[in-house]
N, C-alpha and C positions, 0 to 999 in steps of 0.2 A: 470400481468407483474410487474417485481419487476424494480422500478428505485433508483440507486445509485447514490447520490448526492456525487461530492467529493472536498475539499477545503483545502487551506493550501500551494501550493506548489509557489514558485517563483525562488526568482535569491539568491543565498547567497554563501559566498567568501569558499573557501578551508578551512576545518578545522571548517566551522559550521557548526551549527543545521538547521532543518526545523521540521514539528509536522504536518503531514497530518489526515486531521481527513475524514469519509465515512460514511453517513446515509444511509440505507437502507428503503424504503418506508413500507415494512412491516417486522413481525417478519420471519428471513432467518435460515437457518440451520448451515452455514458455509460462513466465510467470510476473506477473507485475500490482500492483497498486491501482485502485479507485477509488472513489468518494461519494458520498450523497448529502449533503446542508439538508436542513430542513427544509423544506417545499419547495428544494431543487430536487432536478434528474441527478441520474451516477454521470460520474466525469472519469475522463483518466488522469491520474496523478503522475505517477512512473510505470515506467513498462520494459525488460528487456525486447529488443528488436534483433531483426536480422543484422543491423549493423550499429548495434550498439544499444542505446538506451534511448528512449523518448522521455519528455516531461513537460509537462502540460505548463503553457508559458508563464501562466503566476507562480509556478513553483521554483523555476528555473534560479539557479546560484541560493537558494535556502535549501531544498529535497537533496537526497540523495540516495538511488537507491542503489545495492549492493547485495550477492549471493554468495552463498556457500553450497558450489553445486556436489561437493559428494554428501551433503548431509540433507540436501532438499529445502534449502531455506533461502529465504529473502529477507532482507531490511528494508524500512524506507527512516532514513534522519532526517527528521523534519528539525530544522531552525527557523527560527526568527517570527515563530506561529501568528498569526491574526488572529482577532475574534473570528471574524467569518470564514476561518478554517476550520470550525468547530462543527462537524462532522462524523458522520457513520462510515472508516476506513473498510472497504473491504481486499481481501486480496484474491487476488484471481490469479486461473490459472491454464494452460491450453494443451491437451494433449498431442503423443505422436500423430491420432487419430483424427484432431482438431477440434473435439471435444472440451467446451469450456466449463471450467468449474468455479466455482463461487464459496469465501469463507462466511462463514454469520455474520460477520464485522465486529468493530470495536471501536467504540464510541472515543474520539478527542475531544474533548470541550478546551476552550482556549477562553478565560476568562480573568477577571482579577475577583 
C-alpha cells in the first residue's frame, strides 16, 4: 500500500503563490496533481506523462510542477492564484502495477 503524504497548502490572497510539495512512501511509477472546487468534480492540475508533463489549460504558464525522483516527491508552484482556485489539492499517484493511489488533500483557499 502506497501512502501519500501531502503538505504546503493554506489561505493566501489573489495573485499569490503556494508550493505544495507530496512524498510518496515508496518508489511510484507516475505521480501528479488534482483538484476538487466546491460543487465541482476532481480535475487534473499537473500530471507527469510519458512524454513529459501535462497541465490542465487554466493552469498553464502559472503551475509548475517538479520531482525529486530519489526522495519520492513532487511539487506543484502555484502562481498568480484566483479565487476560484480555492480548492481541495490532492495528489495522486500510479503504480508499476497501475494501481492508483489518492492523498487526503489539502485545502488552498485564495482569498483577500
Amino acid at each position: 500500500q502506497v501512502q501519500l503524504v501531502e503538505s504546503g497548502g493554506g489561505l493566501v490572497q489573489p495573485g499569490g503563490s503556494l508550493k505544495l510539495s507530496c512524498t510518496a512512501s515508496q518508489t511510484i511509477f507516475n505521480m501528479g496533481w488534482y483538484r476538487q472546487a466546491p460543487g465541482k468534480e476532481r480535475e487534473l492540475v499537473a500530471r507527469f506523462s510519458r512524454d513529459g508533463t501535462d497541465y490542465a489549460d487554466s493552469v498553464k504558464g502559472r503551475f509548475t510542477i517538479s520531482r525529486d525522483t530519489a526522495a519520492n516527491t513532487i511539487y506543484l508552484e502555484m502562481n498568480s492564484l484566483k479565487p476560484e482556485e480555492t480548492a481541495v489539492y490532492y495528489c495522486w499517484a500510479r503504480s508499476f502495477v497501475d494501481v492508483a493511489y489518492w492523498g487526503t488533500g489539502t485545502l488552498d483557499t485564495v482569498s483577500s
